[in-house]
N, C-alpha and C positions, 0 to 999 in steps of 0.2 A: 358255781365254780369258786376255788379258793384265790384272790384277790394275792394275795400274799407268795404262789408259787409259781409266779405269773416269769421270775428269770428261766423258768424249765420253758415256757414257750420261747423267751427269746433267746438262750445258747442251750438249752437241756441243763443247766449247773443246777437248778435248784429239783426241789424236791416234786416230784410228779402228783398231778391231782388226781384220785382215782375216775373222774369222768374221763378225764383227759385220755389217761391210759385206756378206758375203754374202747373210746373211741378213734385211738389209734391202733389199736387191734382192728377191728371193724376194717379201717380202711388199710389195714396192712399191705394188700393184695395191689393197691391200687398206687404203692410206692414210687418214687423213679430209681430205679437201678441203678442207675451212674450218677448222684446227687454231685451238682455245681459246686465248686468253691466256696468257703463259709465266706460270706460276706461280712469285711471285718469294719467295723466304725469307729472311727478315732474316739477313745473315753473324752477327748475336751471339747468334741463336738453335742454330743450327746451324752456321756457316760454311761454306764452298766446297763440304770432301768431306762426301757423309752416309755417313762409316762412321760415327759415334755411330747416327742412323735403322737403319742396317743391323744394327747388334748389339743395339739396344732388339728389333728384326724377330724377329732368330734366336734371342733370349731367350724373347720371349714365343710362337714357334712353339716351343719346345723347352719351355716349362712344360704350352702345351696338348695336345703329343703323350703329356707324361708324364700330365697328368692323364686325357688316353682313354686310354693303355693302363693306366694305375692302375686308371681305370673298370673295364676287360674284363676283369683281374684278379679286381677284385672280386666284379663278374655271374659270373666262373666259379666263386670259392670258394660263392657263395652258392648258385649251382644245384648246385653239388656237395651242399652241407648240404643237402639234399630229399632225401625218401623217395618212392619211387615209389608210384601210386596209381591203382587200380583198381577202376571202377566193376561192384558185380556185381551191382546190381541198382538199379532205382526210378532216381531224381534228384540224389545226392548233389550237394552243393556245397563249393567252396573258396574261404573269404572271401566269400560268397554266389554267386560263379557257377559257373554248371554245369561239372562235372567230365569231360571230354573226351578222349578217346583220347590215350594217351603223357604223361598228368596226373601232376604231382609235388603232394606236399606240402612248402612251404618252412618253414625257420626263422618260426616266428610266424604260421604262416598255421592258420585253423581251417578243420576236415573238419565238416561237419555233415550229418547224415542223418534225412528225416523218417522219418515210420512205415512208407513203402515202401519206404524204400531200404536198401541195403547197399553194402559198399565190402571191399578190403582194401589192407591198408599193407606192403611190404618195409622191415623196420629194417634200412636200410643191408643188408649179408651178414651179420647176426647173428640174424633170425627176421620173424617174419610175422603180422602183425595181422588179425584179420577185426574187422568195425567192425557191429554191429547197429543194426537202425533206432532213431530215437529219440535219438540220440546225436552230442555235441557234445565236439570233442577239440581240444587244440592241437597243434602239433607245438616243443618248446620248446628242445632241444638235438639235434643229429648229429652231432657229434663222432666220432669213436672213441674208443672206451669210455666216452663218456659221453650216452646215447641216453635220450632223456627225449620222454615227453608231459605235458599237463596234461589230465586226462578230467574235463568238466565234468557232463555227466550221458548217462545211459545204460548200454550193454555192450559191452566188449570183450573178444575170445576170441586170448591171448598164446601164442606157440608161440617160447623163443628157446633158441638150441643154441649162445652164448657163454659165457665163463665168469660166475661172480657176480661180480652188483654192477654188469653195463654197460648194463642197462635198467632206466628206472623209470619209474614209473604216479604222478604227483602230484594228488593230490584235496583239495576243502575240508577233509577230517578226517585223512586219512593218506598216508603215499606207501609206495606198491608195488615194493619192489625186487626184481629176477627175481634167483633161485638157481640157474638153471641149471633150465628146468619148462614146464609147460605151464599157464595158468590161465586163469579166467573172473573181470572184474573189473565188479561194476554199483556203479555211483551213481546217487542223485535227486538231484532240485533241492535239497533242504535237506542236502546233505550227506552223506545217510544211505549208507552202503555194506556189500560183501558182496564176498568173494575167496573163491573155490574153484579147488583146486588139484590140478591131473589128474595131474601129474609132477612133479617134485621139491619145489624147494620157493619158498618167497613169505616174504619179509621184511615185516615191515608198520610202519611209525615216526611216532613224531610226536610232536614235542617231549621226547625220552629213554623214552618209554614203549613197548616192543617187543615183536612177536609173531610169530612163530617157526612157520609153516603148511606142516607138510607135503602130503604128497602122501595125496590123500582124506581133507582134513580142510578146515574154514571159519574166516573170522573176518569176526564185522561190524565195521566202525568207524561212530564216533559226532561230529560235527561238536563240539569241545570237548575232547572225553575221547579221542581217537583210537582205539586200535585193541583192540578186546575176544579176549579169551580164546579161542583157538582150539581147535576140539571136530572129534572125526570127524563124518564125516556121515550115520553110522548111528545117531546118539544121539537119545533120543526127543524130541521138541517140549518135552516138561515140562525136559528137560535144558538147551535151549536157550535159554529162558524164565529158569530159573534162573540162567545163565551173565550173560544180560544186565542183569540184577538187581543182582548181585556185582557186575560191571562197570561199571555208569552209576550205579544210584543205590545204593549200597553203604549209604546211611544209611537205606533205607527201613525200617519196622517188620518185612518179610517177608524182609528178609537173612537172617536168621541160620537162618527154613527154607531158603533157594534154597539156601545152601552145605550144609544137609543133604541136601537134594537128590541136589547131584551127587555128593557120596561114596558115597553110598547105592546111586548106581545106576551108579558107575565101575565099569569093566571096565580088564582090562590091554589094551587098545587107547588108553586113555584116559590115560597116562602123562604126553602130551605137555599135558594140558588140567592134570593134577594139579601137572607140573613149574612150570606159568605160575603157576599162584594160588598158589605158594608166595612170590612179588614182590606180590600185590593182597589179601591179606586180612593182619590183623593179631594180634597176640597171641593168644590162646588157638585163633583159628580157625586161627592158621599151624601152630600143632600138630597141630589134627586132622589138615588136611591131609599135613604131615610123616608123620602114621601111618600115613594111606593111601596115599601113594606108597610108601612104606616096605612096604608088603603086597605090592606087584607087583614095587618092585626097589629092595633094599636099600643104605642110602645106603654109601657107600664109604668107608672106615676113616678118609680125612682130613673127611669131612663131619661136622662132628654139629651135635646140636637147639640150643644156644646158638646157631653161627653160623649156620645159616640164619636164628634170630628175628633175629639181628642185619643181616640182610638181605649178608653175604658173598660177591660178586662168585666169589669162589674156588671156593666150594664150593659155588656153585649149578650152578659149569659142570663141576665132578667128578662131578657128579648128576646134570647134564646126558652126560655120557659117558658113562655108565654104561648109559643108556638104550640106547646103544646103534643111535645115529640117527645118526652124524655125530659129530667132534669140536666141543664149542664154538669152538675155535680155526678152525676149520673156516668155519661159518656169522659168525664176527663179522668177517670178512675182505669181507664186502658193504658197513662202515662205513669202508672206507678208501677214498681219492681212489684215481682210475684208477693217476698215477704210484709211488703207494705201493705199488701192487700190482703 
């Protein structure tokens, strides 16, 4: 079409383009009979031509196509950040409604299950959630390598085959960071929790205070004090009792039996429980301590009893090596950001 006869479309003055006129033949038939009032435009608003009309036009049709295809951009980054989700038993819900065939969990969106239901979760291609009844979760991050929930109360049973540090479990008292394992994580309403660890291993943190759970072994956390002292899970009740003692109320009048307690009744399975309370007891008990790790696995030429009382970074993770579980360098590679790593 001729660019130049373009005033015949807007009064008929100028000269007709021959498509033009064809095509209003064609639609001749389809006229209106009583044609409206010519609509007249002030020349000082606009003048003669409307190219200014015409390029305000193609503006604002070129901001609205950008903002829908920004739109579908964004519906797709965001349905990407969803974990798929599978009802496998009872009623589950997502952000209250029912959870339906081909169901995702989004960014921000909560899974909640009553006492009948069950569910499970794909983390992205890095492992697999089963969700127990009872239980209210967020979905907080999907990232790659940065896969996060917030588990508000209940259980969930963790199976992930990525490296450490790219899933975490975020609670009122601690956050769960996978080692590369399999575990069981409960919360209640007050906070109160319990991680048990079937394969490797469970990071546990909160606010600089850390605990180190291997595989067949526990640690409860505490809404306040975060995360307590990790023990196998062949240790007796009286063991456990004691542990939470030392742990939560360390000033009680019965401390200073519970830390008899559990020296008394360590075994060299229990390294890992002795290695911890060498950071949470103080002066003379950090020695006992010291003595008794020292009976199953002698501290290493650069360690000695001043600087662990001095509480020495160094030489608690040469102690840590020694065990025999892993380089400390090893496990403290769960506190660096994804890029670091």
């Amino acid at each position: 079409m001729n660019v130049e006869n373009d005033d015949y479309l807007w009064d008929r003055s100028g000269t007709p383009d021959p498509d033009v006129e064809r095509l209003e033949r064609k639609l001749a038939s389809l006229a209106q009979q009583n044609p409206p009032p010519r609509l007249l435009v002030p020349e000082s608003r606009m003048g003669k031509r409307p190219f200014r009309a015409y390029a305000a036009l193609a503006t604002a049709a070129a901001i609205l196509i950008g903002v829908l295809l920004g739109g579908t951009a964004l519906v797709r980054r965001m349905n990407s950040q969803a974990w798929d989700l599978t009802r496998a038993g009872g009623n589950p819900t997502i952000s209250s409604r029912p959870v339906g065939a081909g169901a995702r969990l989004p960014v921000g969106g909560w899974l909640e299950t009553d006492e009948r239901s069950t569910a499970s979760l794909a983390v992205g291609t890095i492992g697999r959630i089963s969700v127990e009844p009872g239980t209210r979760l967020r979905l907080v991050s999907a990232r790659s390598g940065d896969h996060r929930l917030q588990l508000e109360r209940g259980t969930l049973h963790a199976t992930i085959w990525a490296p450490p540090g790219q899933f975490s479990v975020e609670t009122a008292s601690s956050t769960a960071v996978d080692l590369g394992c399999a575990y069981t994580l409960t919360m209640d309403d007050n906070g109160e929790g319990l991680v048990s660890v079937l394969v490797g291993w469970v990071g546990f943190e909160w606010r600089g205070r850390e605990s180190f759970v291997p595989a067949g072994s526990m640690s409860v956390t505490r809404p306040g004090k975060g995360p307590g002292t990790p023990y196998n899970e062949r240790v007796s009740r009286a063991f456990r009792e004691a542990l939470l003692t030392i742990d939560f109320t360390s000033d009680a009048p019965d401390a200073p039996a519970a830390l008899s307690r559990v020296l008394d009744e360590s075994q060299e399975r229990d390294e890992v429980t002795l290695w911890h309370l060498l950071t949470r007891v103080n002066g003379a008990d950090r020695d006992r301590v010291f003595d008794r790790l020292a009976q199953f696995v002698p501290p290493p030429p650069t360690v000695t009893r001043d600087g662990i009382q001095a509480g020495r970074r160094d030489m608690l993770d040469a102690w840590w090596d020694a065990l025999g579980l892993g380089t400390a360098a090893w496990w403290r590679t769960w506190k660096r950001s994804p890029v670091e790593k």
